[in-house]
VMD Tcl script that draws the C-alpha trace (Angstrom):
set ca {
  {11.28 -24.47 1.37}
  {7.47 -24.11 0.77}
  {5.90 -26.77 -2.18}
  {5.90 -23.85 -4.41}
  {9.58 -23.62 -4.30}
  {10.14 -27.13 -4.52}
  {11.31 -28.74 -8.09}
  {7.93 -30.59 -7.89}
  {6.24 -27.39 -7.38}
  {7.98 -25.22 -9.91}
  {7.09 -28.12 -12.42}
  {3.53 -26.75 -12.29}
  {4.12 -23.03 -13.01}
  {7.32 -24.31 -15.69}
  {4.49 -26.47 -17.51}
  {1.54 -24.41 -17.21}
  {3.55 -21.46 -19.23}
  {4.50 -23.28 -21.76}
  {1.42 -25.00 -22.14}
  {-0.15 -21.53 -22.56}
  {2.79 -20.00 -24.85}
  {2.40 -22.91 -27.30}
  {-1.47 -22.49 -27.97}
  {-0.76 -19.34 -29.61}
  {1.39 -16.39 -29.91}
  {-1.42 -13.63 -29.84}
  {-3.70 -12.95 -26.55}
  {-2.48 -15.19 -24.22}
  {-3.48 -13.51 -21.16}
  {-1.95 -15.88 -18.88}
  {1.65 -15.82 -19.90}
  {2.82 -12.68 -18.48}
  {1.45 -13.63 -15.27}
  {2.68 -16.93 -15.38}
  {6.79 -15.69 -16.31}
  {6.07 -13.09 -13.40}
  {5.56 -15.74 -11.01}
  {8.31 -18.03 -12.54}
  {10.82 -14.92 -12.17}
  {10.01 -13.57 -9.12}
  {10.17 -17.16 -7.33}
  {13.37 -18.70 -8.93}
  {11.49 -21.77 -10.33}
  {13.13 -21.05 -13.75}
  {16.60 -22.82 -12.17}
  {15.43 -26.21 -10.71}
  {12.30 -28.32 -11.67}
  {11.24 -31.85 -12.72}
  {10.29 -32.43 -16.27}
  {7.27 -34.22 -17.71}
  {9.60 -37.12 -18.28}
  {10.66 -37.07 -14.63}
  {14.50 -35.10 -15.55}
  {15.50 -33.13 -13.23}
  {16.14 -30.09 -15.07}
  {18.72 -27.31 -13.52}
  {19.66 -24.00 -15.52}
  {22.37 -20.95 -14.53}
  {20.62 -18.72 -16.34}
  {17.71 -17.47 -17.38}
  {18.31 -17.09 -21.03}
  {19.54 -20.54 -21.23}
  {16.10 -21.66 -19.73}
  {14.17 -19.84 -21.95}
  {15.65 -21.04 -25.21}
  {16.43 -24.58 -23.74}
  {14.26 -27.00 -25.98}
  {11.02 -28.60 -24.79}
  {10.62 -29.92 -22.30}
  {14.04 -28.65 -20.83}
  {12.52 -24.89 -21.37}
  {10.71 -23.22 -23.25}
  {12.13 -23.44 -27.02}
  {11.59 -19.51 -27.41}
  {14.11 -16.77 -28.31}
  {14.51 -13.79 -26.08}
  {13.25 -11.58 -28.58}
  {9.99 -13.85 -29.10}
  {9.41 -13.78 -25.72}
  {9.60 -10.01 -25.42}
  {7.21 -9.58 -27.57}
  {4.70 -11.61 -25.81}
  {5.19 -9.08 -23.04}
  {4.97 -5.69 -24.89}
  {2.10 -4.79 -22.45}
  {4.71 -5.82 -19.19}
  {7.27 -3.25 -18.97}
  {7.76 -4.23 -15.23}
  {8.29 -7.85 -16.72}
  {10.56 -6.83 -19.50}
  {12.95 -4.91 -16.81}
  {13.35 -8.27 -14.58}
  {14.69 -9.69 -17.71}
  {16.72 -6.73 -18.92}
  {18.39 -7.76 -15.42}
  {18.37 -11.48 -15.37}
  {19.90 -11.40 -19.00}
  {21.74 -8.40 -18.81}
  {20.91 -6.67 -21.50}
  {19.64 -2.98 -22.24}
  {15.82 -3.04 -21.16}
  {15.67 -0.24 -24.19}
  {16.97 -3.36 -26.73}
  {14.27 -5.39 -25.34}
  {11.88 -2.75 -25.78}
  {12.27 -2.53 -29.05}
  {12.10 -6.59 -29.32}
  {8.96 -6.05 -28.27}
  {7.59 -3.71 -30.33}
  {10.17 -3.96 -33.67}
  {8.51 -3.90 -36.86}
  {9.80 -7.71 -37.43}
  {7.66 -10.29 -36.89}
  {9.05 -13.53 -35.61}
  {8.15 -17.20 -35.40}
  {8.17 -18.95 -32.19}
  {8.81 -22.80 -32.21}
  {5.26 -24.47 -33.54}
  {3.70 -20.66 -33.61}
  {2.07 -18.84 -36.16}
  {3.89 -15.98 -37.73}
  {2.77 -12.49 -36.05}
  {1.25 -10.11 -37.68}
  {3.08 -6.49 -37.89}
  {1.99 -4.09 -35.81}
  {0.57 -1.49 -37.68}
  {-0.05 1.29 -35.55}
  {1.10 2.06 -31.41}
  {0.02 2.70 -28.08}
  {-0.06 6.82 -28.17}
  {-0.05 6.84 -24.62}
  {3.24 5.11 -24.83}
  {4.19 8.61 -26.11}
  {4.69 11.87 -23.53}
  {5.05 13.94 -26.70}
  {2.01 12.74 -28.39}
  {-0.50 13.76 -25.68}
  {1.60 17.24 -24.05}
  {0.19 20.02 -23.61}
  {-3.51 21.28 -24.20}
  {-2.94 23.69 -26.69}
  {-2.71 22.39 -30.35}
  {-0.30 23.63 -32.75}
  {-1.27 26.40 -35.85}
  {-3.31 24.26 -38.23}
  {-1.82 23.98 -41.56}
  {-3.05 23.76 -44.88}
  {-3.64 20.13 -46.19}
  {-4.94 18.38 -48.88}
  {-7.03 15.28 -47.69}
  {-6.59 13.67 -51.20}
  {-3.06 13.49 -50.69}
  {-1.85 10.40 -49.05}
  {1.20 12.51 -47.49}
  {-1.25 14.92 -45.95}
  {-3.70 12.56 -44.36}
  {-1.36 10.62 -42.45}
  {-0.06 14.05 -41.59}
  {-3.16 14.83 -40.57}
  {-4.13 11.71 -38.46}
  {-1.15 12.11 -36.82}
  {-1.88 15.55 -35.79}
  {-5.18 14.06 -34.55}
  {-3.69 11.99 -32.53}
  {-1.60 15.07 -30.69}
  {-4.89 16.67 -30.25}
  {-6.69 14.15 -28.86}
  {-4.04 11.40 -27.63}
  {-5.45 7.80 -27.33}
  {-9.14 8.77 -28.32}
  {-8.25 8.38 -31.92}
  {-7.56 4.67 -31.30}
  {-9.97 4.88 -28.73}
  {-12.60 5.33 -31.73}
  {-10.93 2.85 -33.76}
  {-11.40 -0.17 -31.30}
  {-15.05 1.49 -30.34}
  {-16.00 1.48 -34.35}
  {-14.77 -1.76 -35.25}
  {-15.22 -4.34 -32.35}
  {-18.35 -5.64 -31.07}
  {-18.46 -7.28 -27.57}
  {-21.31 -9.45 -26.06}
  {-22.73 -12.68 -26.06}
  {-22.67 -12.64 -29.90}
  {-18.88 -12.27 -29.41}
  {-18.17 -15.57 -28.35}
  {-14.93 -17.44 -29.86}
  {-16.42 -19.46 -32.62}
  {-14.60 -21.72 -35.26}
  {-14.92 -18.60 -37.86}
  {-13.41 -15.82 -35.97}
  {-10.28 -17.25 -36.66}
  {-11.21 -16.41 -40.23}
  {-12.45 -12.60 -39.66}
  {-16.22 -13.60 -39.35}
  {-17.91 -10.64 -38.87}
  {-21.07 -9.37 -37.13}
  {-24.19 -7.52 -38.75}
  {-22.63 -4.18 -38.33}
  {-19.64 -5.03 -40.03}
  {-18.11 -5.39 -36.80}
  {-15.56 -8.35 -35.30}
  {-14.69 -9.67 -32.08}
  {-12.08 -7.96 -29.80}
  {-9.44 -11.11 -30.33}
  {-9.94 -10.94 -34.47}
  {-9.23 -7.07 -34.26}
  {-6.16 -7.81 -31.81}
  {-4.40 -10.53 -34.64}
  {-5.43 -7.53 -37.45}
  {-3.26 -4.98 -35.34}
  {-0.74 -6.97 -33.76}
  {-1.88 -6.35 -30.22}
  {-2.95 -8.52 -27.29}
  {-6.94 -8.54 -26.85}
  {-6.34 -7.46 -23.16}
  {-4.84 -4.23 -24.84}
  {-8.26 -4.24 -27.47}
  {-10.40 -4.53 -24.67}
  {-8.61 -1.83 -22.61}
  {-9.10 0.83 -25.14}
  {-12.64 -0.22 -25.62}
  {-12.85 0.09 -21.84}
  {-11.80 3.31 -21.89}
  {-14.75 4.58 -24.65}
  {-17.56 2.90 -22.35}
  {-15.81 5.04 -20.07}
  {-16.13 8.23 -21.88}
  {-19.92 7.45 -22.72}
  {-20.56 7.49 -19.20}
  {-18.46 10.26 -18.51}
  {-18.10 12.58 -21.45}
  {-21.14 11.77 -23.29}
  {-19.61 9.96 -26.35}
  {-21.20 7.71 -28.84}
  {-22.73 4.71 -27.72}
  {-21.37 1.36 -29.54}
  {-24.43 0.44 -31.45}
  {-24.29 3.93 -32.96}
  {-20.72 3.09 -34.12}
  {-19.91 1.32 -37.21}
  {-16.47 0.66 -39.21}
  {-15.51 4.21 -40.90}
  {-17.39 6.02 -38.77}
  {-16.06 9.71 -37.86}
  {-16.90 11.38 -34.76}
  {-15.65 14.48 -33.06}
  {-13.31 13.56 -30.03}
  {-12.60 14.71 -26.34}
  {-9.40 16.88 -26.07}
  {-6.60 15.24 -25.35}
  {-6.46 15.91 -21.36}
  {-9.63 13.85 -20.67}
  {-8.31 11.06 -21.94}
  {-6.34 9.93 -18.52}
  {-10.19 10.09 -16.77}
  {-10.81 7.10 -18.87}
  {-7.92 5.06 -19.84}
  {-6.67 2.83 -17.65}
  {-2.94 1.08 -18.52}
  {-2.65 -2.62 -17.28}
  {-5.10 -5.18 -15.46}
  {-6.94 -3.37 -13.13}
  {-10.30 -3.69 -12.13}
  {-12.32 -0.93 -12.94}
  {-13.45 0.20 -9.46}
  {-9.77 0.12 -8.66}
  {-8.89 1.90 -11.27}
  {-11.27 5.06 -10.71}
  {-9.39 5.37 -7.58}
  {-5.92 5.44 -8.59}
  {-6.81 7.68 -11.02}
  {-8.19 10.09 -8.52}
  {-5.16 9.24 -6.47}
  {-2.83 10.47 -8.80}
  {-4.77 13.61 -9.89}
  {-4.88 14.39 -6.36}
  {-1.35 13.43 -6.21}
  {-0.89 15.60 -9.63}
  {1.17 12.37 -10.68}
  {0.80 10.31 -13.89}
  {-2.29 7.88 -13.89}
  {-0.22 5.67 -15.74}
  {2.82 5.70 -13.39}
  {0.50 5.23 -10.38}
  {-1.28 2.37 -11.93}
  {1.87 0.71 -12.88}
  {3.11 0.97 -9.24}
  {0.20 -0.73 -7.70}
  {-0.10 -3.24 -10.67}
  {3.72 -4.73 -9.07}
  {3.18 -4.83 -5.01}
  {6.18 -7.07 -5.18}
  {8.24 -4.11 -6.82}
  {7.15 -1.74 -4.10}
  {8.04 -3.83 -1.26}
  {11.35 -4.21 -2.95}
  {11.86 -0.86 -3.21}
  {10.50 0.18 0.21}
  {12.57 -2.51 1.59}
  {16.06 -1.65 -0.25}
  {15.57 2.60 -0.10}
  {14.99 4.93 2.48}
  {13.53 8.04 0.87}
  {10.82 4.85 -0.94}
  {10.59 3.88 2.88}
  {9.93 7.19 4.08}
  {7.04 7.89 1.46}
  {5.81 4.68 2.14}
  {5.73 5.18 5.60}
  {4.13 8.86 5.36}
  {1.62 6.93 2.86}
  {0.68 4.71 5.21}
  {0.08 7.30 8.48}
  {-2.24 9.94 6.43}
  {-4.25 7.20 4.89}
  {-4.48 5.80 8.55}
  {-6.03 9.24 9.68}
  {-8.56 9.37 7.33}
  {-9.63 6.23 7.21}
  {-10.87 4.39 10.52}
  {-11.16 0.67 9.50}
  {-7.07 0.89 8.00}
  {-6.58 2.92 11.09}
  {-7.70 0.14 13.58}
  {-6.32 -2.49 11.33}
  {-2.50 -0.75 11.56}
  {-3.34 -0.45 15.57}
  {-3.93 -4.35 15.74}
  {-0.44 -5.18 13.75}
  {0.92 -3.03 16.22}
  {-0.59 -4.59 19.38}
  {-0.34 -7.99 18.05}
  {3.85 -7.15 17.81}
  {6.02 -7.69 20.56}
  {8.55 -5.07 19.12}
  {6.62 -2.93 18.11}
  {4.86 -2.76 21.29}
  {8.16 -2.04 23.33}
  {9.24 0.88 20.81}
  {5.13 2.00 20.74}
  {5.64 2.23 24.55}
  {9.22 4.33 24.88}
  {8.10 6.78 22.03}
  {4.25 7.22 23.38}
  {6.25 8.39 27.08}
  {8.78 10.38 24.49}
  {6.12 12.06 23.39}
  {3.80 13.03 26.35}
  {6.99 14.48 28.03}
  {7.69 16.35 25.12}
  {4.60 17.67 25.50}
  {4.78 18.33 28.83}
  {7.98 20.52 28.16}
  {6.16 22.49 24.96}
  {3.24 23.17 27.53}
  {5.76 24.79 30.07}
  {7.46 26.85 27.34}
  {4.13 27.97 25.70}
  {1.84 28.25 28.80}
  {4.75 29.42 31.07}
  {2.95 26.97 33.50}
  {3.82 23.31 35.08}
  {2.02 20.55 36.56}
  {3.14 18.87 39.56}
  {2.87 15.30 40.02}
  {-0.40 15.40 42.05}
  {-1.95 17.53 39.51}
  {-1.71 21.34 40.65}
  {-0.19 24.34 38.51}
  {2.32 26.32 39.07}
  {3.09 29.70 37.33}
  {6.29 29.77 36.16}
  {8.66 32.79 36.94}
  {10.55 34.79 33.66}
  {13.58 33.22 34.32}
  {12.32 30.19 34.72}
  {9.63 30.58 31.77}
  {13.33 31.50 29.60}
  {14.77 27.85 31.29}
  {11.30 26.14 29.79}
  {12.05 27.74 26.39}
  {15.58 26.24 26.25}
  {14.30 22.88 27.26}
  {12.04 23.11 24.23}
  {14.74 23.57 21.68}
  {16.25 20.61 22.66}
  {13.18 18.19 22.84}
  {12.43 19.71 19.03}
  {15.52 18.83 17.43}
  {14.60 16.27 15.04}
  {17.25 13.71 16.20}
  {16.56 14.59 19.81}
  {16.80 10.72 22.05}
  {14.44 9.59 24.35}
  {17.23 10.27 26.36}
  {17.29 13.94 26.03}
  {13.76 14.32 26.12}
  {13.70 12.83 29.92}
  {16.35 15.19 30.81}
  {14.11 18.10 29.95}
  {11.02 16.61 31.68}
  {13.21 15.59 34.78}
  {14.73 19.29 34.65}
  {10.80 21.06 34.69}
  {10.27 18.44 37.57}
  {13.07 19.18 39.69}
  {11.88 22.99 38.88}
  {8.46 22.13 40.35}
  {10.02 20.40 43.57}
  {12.38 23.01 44.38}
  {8.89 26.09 43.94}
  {6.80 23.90 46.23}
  {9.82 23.21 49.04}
  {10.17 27.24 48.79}
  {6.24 27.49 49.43}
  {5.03 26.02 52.26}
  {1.08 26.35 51.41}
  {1.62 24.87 48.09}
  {3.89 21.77 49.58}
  {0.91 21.46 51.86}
  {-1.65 21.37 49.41}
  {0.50 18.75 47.11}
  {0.91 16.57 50.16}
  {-2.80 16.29 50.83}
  {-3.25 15.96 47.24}
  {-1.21 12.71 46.97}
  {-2.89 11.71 50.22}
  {-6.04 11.69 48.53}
  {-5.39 10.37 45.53}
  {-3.59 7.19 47.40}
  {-6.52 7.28 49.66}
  {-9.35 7.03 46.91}
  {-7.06 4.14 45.22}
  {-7.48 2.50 47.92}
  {-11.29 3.06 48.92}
  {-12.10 1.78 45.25}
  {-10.06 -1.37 45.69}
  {-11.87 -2.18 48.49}
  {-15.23 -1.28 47.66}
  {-14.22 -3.56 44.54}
  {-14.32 -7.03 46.88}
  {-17.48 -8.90 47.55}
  {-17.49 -9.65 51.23}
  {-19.37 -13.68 50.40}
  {-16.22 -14.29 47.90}
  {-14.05 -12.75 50.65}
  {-15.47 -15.27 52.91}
  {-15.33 -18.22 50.36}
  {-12.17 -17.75 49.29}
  {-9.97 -16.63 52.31}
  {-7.31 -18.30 53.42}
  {-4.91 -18.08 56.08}
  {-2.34 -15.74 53.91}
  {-5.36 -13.49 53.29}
  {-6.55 -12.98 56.86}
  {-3.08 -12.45 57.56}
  {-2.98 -9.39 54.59}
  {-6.76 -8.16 55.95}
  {-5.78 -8.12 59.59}
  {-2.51 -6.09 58.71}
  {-4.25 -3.35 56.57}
  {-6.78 -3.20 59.23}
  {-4.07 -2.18 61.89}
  {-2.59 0.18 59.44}
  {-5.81 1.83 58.83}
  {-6.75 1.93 62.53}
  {-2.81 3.68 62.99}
  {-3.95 6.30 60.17}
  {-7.09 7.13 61.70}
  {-5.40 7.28 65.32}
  {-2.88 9.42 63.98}
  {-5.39 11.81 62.04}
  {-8.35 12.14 65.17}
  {-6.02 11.51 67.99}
  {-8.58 8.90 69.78}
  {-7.80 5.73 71.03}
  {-7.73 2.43 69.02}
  {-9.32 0.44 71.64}
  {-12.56 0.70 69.71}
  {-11.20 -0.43 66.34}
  {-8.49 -3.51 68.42}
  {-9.16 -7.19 66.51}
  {-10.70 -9.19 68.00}
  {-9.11 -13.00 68.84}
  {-10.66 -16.35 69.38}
  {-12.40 -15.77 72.81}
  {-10.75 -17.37 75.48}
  {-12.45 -20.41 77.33}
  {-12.18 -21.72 81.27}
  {-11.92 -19.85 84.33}
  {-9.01 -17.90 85.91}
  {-7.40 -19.84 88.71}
}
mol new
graphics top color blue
foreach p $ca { graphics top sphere $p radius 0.5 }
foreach p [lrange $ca 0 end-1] q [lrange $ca 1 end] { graphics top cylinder $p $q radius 0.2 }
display resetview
């Protein structure tokens, strides 16, 4: 077990999330990170206290309302609504609790506020995420207008409302662009606490996040999204904002160009969302996906048809982009298994090739490289091969039988042709031939010289009797010209 995984080390993430949970129940950026971790690794059921307990829990829910410093002294509820923003989070503990994630849903959005152990109340939340609603931004065509009296109280909620169909998350959009002002001036200071606001009427991000009843994260993300549409739309800068201000807003289908859902960095975010256009997929689904890599290898892991689009992913993003390309080619290389399959499907496929060549060409190639037309019959033969190498649970097994089937073919035409035999015989010859004038061309004669030994004058002195029985063989003269040589013999005879 790694030191994260020990009770030691799940100490540290078990004390640094309540440490964070206590300071406040609004904005804590941290937390949901923080129970993520905790979840995912299993340090909720065994760690060391600050007095030195060991502390053990069964379940999850018991750990979580366990008093500190046993847990963290929180109700379920409470601690769903510190993760209103984390529906990936809130569906690990719909699992790990058992109950219905839609139950804890609504925990974490329910018009009740609740008070966590030492916490401030919360504030109710006074108005929602639209884009939490598939209804609110549908379609681009907006309904009839009706008649309505702006006096009435009725008809301008009615009629906000029907802004908020026409133009989805802008309206809030607006509402975090008019009223929060972000920049050095910004700063936490002892009177934000207290609403302190700036020359334009404006306050910080985290004051207008405890007025709502949202996290600042989710402040800052629709402010985000307006600097977005300045740059892209041509909306109202900030400093031409103030509190009340109306302006008119971008239709509704522009608003997904913008906004991005969750912690993303922005140049990450532009391409996701041109991912999923391209994709013609939610922005917000695709976002959420890559926001939880842990989730997708999960899923990848546990279901094919996730494995199979994962896998399909993976190969056209590898053809279009070289450095992922060469990176996927290294894992490969760098695998022992996957070299061995890499190997039996790379021969798969070049035979299966060689057999969809026959069929489509009507021609083969013989092992030393010449073609050979291919009769009707046997052009038909080719065809019937290829049916069986394109089955799509065709073995490498069955694809060698074709290829060995087209070879025997290609034997049996040259042993009925005498020229072409001839001319495949002299083009093995050659080839061997040229193998082995490069091999020797290849040694330096002063290494030879240096580095010979008794084994290797044995090896040169054979090869030079079987090249002198080639030659002999091919020009018909004697070898007496090209006989080695011996130690020359000293004395005289007699």
């Amino acid at each position: 077990m790694s030191e994260a995984h020990t009770a030691d080390g799940n100490a540290v993430l078990i004390n640094a999330l309540s440490s964070s949970m206590r300071r406040t129940m609004n904005g804590m950026e941290t937390v949901p990170g923080l129970v993520r971790q905790i979840i995912e690794e299993g340090s909720w059921r065994n760690f060391i206290s600050p007095r030195g307990e060991q502390v053990q829990h069964t379940t999850f829910e018991s750990f979580v309302t366990a008093k500190p410093t046993r847990g963290l002294g929180y109700t379920i509820q409470e601690l769903a609504r510190l993760l209103a923003d984390e529906p990936e989070t809130l569906a690990q503990i719909a699992e790990l609790t058992g109950r219905p994630l839609a139950e804890l849903q609504q925990d974490a959005t329910g018009d009740t506020a609740t008070t966590a152990a030492g916490a401030a109340p919360r504030q109710e939340v006074l108005w929602r995420d639209p884009s939490d609603d598939l209804e609110a931004t549908a379609g681009d065509q907006p309904p009839p207008e009706p008649d309505l009296n702006l006096d009435d109280p009725v008809d301008r909620d009615a009629y906000e409302l029907r802004s908020v169909g026409k133009s989805g998350g802008w309206v809030w959009a607006l509402k975090v662009a008019r009223n929060v002002y972000v920049g050095a001036a910004s700063q936490p200071s002892e009177d934000d606490a207290h609403g302190a606001r700036a020359d334009s009427g404006k306050v910080s991000a985290s004051e207008f996040a405890r007025r709502i009843g949202w996290s600042t994260p989710r402040v800052m993300r629709y402010y985000r999204a307006w600097e977005q549409g300045i740059h892209k739309l041509g909306l109202p800068h900030f400093d031409e904002l103030a509190p009340g201000h109306e302006v008119p807003l971008p239709a509704a289908n522009t608003w997904s160009e913008c906004f991005t859902p969750g912690r993303v960095s922005p140049d990450r975010a532009d391409a996701l969302t041109a991912g999923a256009h391209a994709a013609g997929l939610s922005v917000r689904e695709v976002i959420y996906a890559a926001k939880s890599p842990g989730a997708m290898k999960a899923a990848i892991l546990a279901d094919e048809s996730t494995a199979e689009a994962a896998r399909s992913a993976v190969l056209e993003r590898a053809r279009n982009d070289h450095e992922y390309r060469a990176a996927l080619a290294r894992t490969i290389a760098c695998e022992p298994v996957f070299r061995k399959e890499t190997a039996v499907e790379t021969r798969k496929a070049e035979r299966a090739e060689y057999v969809r060549h026959a069929a489509t060409d009507g021609k083969i190639r013989t092992p030393a490289g010449q073609t050979i037309e291919l009769a009707p019959s046997e052009k038909q033969d080719a065809n019937e091969l290829l049916s069986i190498v394109d089955r799509p649970d065709a073995t490498a097994e069955d694809v060698t039988g074709a290829y060995e089937a087209l070879q025997d073919l290609a034997a049996r035409t040259l042993e009925a042709a005498p020229d072409l035999q001839l001319r495949e015989h002299r083009a093995k010859l050659t080839k061997a031939l040229t193998a082995i004038s490069k091999g020797l061309q290849a040694i330096d004669p002063n290494h030879l010289t240096t580095a010979a030994d008794d084994d290797l004058k044995s090896k040169l002195v054979d090869l030079h009797k079987q090249i002198t029985d080639l030659t002999t063989a091919v020009t018909g003269e004697t070898k007496k010209h090209l006989r080695v040589i011996g130690p020359k013999a000293t004395g005289t005879d007699g």
